[in-house]
C-alpha positions in Angstrom: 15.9 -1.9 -8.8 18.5 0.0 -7.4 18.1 3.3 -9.5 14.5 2.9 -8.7 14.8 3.1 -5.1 17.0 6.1 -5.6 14.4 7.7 -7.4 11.9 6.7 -4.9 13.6 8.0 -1.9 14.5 11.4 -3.9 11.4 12.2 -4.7 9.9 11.8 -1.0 13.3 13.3 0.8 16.8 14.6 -0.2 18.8 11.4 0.2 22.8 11.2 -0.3 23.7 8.9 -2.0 25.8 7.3 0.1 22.9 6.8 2.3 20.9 5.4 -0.5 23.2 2.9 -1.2 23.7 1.8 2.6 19.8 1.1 2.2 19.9 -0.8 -0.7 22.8 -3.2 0.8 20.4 -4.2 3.1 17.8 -5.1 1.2 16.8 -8.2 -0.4 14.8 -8.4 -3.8 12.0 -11.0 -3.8 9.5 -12.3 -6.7 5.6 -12.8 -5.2 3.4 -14.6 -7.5 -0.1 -13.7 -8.1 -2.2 -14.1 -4.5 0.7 -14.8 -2.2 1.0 -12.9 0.7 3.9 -10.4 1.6 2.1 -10.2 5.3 -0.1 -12.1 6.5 -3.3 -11.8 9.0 -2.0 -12.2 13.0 2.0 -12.3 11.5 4.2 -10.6 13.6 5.6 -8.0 10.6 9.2 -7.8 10.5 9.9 -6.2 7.2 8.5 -3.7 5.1 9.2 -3.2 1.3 9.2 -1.0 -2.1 7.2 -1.9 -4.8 9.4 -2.5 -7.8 6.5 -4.1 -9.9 3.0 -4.8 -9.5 0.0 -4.2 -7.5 -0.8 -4.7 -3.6 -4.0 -4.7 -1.7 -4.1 -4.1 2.1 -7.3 -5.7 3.9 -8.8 -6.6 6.6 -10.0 -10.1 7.5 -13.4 -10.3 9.4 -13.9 -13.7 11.6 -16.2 -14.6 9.5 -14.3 -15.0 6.3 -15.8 -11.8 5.0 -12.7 -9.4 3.2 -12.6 -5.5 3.4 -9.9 -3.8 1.2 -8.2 -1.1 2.6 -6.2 0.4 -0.3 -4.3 -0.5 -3.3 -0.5 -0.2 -3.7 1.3 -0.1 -7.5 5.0 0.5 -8.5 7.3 2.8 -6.7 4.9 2.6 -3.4 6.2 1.4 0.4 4.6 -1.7 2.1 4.1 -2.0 5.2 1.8 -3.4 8.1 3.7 -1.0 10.0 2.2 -0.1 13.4 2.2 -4.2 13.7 5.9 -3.7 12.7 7.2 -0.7 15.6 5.2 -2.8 18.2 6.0 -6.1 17.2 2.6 -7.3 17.4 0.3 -9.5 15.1 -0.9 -7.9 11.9 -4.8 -6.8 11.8 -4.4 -6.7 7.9 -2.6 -8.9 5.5 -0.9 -7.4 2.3 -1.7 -9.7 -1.1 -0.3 -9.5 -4.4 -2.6 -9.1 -7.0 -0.5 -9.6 -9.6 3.2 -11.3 -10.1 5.1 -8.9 -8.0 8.8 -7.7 -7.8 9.8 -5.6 -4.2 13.0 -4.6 -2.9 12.4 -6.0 0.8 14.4 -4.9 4.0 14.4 -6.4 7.7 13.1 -3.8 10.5 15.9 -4.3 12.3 18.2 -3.2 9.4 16.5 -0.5 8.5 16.2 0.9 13.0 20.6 1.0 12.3 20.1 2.5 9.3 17.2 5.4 10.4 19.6 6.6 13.5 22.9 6.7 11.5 22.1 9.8 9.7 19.3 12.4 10.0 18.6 12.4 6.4 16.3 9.3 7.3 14.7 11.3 10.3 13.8 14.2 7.7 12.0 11.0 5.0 10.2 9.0 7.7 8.5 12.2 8.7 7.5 13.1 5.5 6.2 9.0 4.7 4.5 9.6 8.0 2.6 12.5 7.1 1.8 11.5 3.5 0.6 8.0 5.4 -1.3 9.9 8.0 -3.0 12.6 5.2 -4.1 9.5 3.1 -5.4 7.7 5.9 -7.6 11.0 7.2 -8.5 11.4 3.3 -10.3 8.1 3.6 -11.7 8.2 6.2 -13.6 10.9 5.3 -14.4 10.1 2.0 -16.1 6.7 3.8 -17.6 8.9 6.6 -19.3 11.7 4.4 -18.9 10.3 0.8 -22.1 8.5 -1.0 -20.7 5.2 -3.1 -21.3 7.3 -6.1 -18.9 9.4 -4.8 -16.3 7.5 -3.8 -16.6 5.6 -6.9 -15.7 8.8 -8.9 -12.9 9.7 -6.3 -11.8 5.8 -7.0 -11.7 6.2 -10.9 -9.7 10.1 -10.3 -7.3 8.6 -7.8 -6.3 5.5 -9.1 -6.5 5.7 -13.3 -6.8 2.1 -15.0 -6.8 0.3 -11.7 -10.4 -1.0 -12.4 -8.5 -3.0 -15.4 -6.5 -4.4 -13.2 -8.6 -5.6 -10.4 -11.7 -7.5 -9.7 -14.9 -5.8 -9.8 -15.6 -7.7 -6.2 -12.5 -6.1 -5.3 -13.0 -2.7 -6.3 -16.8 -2.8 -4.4 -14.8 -4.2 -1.0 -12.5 -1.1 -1.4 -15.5 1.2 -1.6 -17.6 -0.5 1.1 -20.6 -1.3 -0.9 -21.6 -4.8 -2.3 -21.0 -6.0 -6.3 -24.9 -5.3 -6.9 -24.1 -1.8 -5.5 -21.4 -1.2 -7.6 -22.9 -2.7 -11.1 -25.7 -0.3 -10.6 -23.4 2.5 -10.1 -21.9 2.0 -12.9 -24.7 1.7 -15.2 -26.1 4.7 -13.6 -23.3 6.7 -14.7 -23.1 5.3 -18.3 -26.5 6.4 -18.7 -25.3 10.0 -17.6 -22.5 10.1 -20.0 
């Protein structure tokens, strides 16, 4: 796990290595089985988390029961309800495993000593910031000004062999359209191929 977090945070920010491993001290690995919850709805979000194996959904949970996926997370990706986290205030969304899951997991509080004890971490929250905030205007857009066609294509480009891993009801909730929807989008686009 430890390489892997190294890698990680090298590939996002130059990171010394002494830094690194003052990260990785403070975190704590934990196994999530299948359907178990790293955050939960109205939680109070302490901790965020890397993604050492396995897949993550964030969504949103409507009063009346109804689910709406907001992304999907795989290997070598951050966690995080983290606006929640910085104003310590209930979770809107809740983050699942979909599958048996191994994270590398660190406290808030840790990680606030951590960020102002060198500016290295200054320079790598900015740049998980704007990757965060490019991916969130990304979708947006694609929701706003996208046909379900569409965004079922942009689903397929940006996430290859996710639909093997996840539930077709899943994969409609992420898109914003129903399963019917979906099954005849698919079957529309077999006929074209």
């Amino acid at each position: 796990m430890k390489d892997l977090l190294f890698q990680v945070l090298n590939r996002i920010s130059e990171i010394p290595a002494s830094e690194a491993d003052k990260l990785y001290q403070a975190c704590s690995s934990i196994s999530l089985e299948k359907g178990s919850h790293y955050i939960t709805h109205q939680s109070i979000p302490k901790k965020f988390a890397l993604v050492q194996k396995g897949l993550f959904r964030y969504y949103y949970l409507h009063p009346s029961g109804s689910e709406y996926t907001k992304g999907f997370f795989a290997e070598s990706t951050f966690i995080s309800s983290y606006t929640a986290m910085i104003k310590k205030q209930p979770s809107h969304l809740a983050i699942q495993a979909l599958e048996p899951c191994e994270i590398l997991s660190i406290d808030y509080t840790h990680w606030q000593s951590i960020l102002q004890a060198h500016p290295c971490w200054t320079k790598f929250l900015y740049k998980i910031m704007a990757q965060a905030f490019e991916a969130k205007e990304t979708r947006e857009r694609e929701l706003l000004l996208c046909d379900a066609t569409e965004r079922y294509l942009i689903f397929k480009d940006r996430f290859p062999g996710l639909e093997s891993r996840i539930s077709q009801n899943l994969v409609a909730s992420y898109l914003g359209i129903t399963n019917v929807a979906l099954s005849r989008i698919r079957k529309k686009i077999s006929l074209l191929t």
